[in-house]
py3Dmol code that shows the C-alpha trace and the ligand (Angstrom):
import py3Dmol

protein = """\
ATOM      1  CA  UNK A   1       0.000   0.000   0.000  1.00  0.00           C
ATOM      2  CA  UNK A   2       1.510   3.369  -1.589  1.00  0.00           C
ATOM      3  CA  UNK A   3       0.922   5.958   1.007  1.00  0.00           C
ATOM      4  CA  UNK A   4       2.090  10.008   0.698  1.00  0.00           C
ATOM      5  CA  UNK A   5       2.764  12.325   2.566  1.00  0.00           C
ATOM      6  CA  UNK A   6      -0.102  14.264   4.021  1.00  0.00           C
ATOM      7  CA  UNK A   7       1.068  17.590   2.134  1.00  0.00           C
ATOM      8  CA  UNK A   8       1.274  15.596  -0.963  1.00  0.00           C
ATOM      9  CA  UNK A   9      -2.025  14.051  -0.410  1.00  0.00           C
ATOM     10  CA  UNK A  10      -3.064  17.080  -0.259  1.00  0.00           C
ATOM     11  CA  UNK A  11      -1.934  18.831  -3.063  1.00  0.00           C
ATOM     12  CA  UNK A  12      -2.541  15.764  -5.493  1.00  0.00           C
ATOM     13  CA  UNK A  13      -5.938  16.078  -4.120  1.00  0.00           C
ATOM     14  CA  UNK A  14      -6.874  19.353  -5.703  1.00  0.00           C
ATOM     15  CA  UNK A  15      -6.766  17.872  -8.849  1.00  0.00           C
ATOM     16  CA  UNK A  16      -7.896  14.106  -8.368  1.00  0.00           C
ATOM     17  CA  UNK A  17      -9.609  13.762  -5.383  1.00  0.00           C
ATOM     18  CA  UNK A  18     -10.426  10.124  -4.270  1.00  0.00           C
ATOM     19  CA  UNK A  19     -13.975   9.373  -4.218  1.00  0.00           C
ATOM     20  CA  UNK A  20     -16.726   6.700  -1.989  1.00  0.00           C
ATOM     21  CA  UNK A  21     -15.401   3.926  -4.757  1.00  0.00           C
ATOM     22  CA  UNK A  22     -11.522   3.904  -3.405  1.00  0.00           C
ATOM     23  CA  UNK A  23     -12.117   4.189   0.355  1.00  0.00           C
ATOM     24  CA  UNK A  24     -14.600   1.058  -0.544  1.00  0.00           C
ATOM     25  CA  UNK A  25     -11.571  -0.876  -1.894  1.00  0.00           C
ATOM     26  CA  UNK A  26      -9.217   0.381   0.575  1.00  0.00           C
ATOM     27  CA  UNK A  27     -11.514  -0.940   3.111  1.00  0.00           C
ATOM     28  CA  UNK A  28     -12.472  -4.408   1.565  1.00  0.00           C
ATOM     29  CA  UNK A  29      -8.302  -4.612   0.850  1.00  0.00           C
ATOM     30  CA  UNK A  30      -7.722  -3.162   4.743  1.00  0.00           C
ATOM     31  CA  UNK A  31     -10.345  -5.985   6.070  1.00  0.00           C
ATOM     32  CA  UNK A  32      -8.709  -9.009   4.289  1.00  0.00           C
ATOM     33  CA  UNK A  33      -5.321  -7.979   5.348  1.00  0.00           C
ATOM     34  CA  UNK A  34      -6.083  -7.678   9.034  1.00  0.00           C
ATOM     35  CA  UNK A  35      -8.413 -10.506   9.452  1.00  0.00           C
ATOM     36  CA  UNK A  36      -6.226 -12.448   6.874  1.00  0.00           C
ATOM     37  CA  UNK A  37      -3.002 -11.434   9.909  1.00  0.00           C
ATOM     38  CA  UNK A  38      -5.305 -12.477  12.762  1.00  0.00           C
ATOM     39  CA  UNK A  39      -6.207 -15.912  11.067  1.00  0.00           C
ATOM     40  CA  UNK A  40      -2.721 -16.877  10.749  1.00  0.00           C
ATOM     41  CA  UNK A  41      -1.442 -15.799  13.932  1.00  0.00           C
ATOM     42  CA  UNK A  42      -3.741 -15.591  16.961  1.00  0.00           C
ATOM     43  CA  UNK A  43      -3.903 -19.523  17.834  1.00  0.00           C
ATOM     44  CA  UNK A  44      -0.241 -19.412  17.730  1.00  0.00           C
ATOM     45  CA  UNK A  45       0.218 -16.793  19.940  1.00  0.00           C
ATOM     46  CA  UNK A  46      -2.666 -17.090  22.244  1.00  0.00           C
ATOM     47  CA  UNK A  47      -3.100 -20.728  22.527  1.00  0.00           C
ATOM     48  CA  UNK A  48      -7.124 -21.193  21.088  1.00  0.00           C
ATOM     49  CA  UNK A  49      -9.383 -20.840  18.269  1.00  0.00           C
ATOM     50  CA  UNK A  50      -9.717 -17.430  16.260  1.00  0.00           C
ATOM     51  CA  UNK A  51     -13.333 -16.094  14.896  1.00  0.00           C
ATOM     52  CA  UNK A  52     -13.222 -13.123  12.722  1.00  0.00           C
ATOM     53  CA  UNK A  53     -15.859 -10.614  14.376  1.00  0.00           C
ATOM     54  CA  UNK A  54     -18.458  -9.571  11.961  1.00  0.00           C
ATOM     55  CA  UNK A  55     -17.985  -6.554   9.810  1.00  0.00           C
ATOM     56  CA  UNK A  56     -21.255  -4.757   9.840  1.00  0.00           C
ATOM     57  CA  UNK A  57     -19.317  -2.176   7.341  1.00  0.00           C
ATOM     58  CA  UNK A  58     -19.829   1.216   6.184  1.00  0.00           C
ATOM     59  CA  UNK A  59     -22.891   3.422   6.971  1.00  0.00           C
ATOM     60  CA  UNK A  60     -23.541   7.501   6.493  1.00  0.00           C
ATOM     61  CA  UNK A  61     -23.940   9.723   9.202  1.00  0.00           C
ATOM     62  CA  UNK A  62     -25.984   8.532  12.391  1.00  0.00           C
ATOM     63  CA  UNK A  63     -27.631   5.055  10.829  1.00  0.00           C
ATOM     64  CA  UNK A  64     -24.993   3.135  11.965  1.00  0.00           C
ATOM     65  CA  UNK A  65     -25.946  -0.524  13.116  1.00  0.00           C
ATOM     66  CA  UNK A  66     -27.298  -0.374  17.508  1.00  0.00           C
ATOM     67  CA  UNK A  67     -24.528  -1.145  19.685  1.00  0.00           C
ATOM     68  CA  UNK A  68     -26.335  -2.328  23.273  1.00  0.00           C
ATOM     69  CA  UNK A  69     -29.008   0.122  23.156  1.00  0.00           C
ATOM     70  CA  UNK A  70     -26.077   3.055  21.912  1.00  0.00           C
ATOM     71  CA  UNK A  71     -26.779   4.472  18.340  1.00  0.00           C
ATOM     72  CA  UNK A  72     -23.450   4.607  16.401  1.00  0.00           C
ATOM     73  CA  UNK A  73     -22.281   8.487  16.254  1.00  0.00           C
ATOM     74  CA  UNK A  74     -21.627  10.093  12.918  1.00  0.00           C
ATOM     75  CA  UNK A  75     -18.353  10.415  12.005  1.00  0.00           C
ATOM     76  CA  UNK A  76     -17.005   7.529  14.304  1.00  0.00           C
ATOM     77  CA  UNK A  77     -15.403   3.871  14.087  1.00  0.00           C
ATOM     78  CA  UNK A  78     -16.248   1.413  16.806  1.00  0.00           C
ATOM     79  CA  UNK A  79     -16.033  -2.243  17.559  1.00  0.00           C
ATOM     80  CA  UNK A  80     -19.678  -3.267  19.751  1.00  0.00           C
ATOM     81  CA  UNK A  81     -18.430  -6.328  21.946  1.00  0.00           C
ATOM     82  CA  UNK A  82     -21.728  -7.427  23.007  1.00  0.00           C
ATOM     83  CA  UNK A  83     -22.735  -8.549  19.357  1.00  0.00           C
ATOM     84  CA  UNK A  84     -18.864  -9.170  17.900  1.00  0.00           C
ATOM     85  CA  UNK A  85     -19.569  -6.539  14.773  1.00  0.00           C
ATOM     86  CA  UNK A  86     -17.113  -3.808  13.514  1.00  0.00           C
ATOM     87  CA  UNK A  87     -18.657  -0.687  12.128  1.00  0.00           C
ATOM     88  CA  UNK A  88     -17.465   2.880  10.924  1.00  0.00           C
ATOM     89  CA  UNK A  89     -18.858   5.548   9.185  1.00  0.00           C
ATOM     90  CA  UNK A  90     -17.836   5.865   5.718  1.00  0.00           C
ATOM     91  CA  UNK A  91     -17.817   9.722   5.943  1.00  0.00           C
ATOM     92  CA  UNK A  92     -15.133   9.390   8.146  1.00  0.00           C
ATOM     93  CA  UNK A  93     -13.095   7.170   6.217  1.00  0.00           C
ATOM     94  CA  UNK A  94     -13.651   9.435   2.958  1.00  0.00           C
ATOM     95  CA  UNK A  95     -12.217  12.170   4.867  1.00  0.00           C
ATOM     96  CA  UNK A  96      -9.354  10.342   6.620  1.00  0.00           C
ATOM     97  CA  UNK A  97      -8.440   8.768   2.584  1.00  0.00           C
ATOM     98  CA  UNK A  98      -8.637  12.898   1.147  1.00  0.00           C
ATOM     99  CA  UNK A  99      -6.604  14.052   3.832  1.00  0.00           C
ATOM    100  CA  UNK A 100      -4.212  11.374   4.511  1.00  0.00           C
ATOM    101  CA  UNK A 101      -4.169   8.562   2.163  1.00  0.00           C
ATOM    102  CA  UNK A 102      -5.494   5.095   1.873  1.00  0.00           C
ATOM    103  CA  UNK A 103      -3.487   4.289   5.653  1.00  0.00           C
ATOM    104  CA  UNK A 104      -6.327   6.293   7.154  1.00  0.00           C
ATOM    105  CA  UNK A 105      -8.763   3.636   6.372  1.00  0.00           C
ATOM    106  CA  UNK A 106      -6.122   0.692   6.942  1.00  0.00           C
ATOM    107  CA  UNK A 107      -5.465   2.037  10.955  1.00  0.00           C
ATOM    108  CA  UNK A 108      -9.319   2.709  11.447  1.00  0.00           C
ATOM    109  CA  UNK A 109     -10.018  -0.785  10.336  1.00  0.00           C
ATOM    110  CA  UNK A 110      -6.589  -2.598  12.491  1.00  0.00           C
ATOM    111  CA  UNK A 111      -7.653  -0.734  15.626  1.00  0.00           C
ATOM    112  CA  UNK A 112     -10.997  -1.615  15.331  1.00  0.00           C
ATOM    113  CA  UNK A 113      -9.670  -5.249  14.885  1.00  0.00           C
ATOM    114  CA  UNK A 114      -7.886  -4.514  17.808  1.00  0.00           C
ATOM    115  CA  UNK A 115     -10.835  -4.033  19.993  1.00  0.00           C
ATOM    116  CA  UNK A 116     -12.011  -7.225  18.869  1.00  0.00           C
ATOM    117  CA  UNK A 117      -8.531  -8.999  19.794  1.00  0.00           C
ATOM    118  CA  UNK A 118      -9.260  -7.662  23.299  1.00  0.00           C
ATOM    119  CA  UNK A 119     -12.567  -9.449  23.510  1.00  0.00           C
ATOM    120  CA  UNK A 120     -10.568 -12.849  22.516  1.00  0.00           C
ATOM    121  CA  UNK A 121      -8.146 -12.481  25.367  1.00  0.00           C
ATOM    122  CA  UNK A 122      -7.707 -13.192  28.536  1.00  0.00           C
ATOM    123  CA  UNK A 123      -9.255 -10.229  30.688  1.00  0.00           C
ATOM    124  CA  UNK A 124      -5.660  -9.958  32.228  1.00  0.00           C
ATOM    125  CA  UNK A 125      -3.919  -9.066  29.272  1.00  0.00           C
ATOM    126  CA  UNK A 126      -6.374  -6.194  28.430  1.00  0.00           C
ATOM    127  CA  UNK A 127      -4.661  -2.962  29.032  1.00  0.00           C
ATOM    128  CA  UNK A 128      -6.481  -0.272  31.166  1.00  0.00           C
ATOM    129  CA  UNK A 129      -5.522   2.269  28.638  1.00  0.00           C
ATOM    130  CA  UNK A 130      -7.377  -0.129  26.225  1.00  0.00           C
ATOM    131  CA  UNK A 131      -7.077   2.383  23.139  1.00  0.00           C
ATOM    132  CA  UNK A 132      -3.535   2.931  23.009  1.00  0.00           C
ATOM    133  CA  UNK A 133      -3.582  -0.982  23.124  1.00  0.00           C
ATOM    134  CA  UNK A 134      -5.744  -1.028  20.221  1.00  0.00           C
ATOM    135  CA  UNK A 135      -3.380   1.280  18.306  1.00  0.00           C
ATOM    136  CA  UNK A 136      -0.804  -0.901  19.740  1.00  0.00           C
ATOM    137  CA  UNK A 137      -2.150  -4.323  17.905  1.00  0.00           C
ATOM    138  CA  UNK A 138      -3.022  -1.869  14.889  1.00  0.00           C
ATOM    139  CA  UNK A 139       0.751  -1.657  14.435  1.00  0.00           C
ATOM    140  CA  UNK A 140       1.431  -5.092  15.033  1.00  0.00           C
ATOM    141  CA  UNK A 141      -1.080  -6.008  12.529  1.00  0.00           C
ATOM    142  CA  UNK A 142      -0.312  -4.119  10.293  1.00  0.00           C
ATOM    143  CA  UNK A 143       3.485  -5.119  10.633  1.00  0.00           C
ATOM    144  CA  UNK A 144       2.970  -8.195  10.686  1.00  0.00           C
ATOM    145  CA  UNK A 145       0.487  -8.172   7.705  1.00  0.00           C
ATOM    146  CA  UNK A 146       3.503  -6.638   5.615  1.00  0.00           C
ATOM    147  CA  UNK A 147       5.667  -9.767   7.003  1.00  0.00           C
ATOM    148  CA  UNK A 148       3.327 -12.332   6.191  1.00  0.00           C
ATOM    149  CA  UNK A 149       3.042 -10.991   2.477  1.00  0.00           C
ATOM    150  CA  UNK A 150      -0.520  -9.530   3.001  1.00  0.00           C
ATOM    151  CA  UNK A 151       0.305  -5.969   2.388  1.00  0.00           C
ATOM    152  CA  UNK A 152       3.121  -4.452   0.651  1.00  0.00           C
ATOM    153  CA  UNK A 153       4.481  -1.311   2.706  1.00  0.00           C
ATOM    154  CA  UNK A 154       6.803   1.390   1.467  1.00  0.00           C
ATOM    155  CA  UNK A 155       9.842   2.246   3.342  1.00  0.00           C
ATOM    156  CA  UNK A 156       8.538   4.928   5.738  1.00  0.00           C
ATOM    157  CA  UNK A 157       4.598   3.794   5.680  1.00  0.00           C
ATOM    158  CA  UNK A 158       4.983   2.673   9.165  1.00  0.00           C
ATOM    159  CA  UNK A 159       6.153   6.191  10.518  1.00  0.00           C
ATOM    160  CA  UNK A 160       3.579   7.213   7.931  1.00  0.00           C
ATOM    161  CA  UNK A 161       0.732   5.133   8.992  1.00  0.00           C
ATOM    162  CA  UNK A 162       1.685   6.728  12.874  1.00  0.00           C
ATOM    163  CA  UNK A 163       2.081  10.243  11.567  1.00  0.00           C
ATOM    164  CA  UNK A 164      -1.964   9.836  10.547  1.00  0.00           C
ATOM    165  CA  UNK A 165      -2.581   9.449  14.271  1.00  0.00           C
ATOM    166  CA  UNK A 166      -1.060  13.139  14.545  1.00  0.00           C
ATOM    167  CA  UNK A 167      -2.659  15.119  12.214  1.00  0.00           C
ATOM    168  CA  UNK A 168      -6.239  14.233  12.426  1.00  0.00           C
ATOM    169  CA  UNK A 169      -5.809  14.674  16.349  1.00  0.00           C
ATOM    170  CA  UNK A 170      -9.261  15.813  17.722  1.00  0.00           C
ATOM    171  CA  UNK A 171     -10.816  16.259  14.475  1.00  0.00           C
ATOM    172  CA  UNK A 172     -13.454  13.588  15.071  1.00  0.00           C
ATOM    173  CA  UNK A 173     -14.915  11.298  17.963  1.00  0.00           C
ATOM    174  CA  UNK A 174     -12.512   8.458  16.240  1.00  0.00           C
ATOM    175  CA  UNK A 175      -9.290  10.862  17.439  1.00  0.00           C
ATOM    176  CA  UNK A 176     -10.444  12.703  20.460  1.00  0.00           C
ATOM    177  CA  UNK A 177      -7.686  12.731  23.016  1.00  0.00           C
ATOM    178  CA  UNK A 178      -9.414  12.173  25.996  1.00  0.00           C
ATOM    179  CA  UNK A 179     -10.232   8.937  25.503  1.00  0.00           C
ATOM    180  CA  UNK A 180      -7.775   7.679  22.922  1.00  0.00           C
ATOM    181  CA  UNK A 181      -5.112   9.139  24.090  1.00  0.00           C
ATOM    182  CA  UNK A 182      -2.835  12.757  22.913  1.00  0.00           C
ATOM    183  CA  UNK A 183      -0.938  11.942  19.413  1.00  0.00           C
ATOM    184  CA  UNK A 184       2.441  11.242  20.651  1.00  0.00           C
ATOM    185  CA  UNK A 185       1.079   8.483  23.260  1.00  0.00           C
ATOM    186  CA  UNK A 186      -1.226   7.305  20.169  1.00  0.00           C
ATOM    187  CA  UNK A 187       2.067   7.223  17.715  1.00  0.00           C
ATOM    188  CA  UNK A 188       4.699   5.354  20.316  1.00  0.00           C
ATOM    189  CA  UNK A 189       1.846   2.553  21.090  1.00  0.00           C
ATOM    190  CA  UNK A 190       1.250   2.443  17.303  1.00  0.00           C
ATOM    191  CA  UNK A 191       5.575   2.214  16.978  1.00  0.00           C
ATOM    192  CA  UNK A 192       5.679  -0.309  19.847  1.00  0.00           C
ATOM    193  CA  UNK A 193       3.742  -2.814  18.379  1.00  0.00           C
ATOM    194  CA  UNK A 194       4.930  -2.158  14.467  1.00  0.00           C
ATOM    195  CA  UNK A 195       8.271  -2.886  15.706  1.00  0.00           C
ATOM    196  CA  UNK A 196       7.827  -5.491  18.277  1.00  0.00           C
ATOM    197  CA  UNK A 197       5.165  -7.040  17.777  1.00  0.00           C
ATOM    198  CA  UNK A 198       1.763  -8.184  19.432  1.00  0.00           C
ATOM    199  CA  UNK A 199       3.311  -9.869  22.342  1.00  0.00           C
ATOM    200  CA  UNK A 200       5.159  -6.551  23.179  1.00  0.00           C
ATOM    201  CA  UNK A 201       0.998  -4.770  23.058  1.00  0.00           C
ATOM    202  CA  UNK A 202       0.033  -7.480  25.656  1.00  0.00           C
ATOM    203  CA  UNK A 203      -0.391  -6.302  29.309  1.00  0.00           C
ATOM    204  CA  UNK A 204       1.073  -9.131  31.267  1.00  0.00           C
TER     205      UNK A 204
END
"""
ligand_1 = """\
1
ZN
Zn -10.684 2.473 19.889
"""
view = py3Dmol.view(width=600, height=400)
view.addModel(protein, "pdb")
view.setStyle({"model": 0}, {"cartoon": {"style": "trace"}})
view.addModel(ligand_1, "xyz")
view.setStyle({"model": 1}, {"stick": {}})
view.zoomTo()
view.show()
């Protein structure tokens, strides 16, 4: 996955903006790259079975799927653990893809994962700061998606795929800091797990 620089991004953008149809692709290539990780490597490293959590996918605005009573919020990715189901609004992942690049929608969709990983686990090895853990497994995912020949990264598209954690900071529910965390604790959980992998995201 070719990623750019968010200035570049930008300035390509001007002239070719990417529409609904390539944040669908990125997604669908984003969701068979993570789960694709997670199938290969969760019995190994936690010792039982993996299920993929249902993706209940893309909606627009507030009609996101029910989430234990809780209406999805516009402009917001979330993983509902009561009914194993991934969801995000696709306004939010247009808007990450114009002002990033397709990593936006790749790091939505690993943390999300992430969530569900958490749900898998052992309640022990849940952080309590269980969204820098997310972005944690999002980089070990992704990583390790990369190693296992699911993705194809560009030298820098880790620090890149981190940097996107940084500039959307506060923007939207997704990257509010007072519950995910400020950017730079967001980008060295992200960095810990890219570069050591899951084990090193696993509170012990
Ligand atoms: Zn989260």
């Amino acid at each position: 996955m070719a990623t750019l620089s968010p200035a570049a991004d930008r300035a390509r953008l001007s002239v070719d903006a990417p529409g609904a149809a390539a944040t669908t692709a990125a997604e669908r290539t984003a969701v068979a790259a993570v789960d694709g990780f997670w199938r290969r490597n969760f019995t190994q490293l936690f010792g039982r079975p993996y299920q993929s959590p249902r993706v209940a996918g893309g909606y627009r605005g507030s009609n996101g799927p029910i989430c234990a009573g809780q209406p999805a919020l516009a402009f917001n990715a979330f993983y509902c653990p009561s009914q194993d189901f991934l969801a995000w609004d696709e306004n939010l992942m247009d808007a990450g893809y114009q002002r990033v690049g397709d990593s936006w929608v790749y790091l939505v969709v690993a943390h999300e994962w992430g969530h569900a990983i958490q749900s898998r686990i052992n309640r022990y090895q849940v952080s309590l700061a269980t969204e820098l853990q997310a972005d944690c497994l999002a980089g070990a995912t992704l990583a390790g998606a990369q190693r296992d020949g699911l993705i194809r990264l560009q030298p820098g598209d880790n620090e890149e795929l981190a940097a996107t954690l940084t500039v959307l900071a506060d923007t939207y529910p997704w990257t509010n800091h007072g519950s995910h965390g400020d950017a730079q604790q967001r980008v060295a959980s992200y960095n810990l797990g890219a570069g050591q992998g899951v084990l090193a995201c696993i509170a012990r």
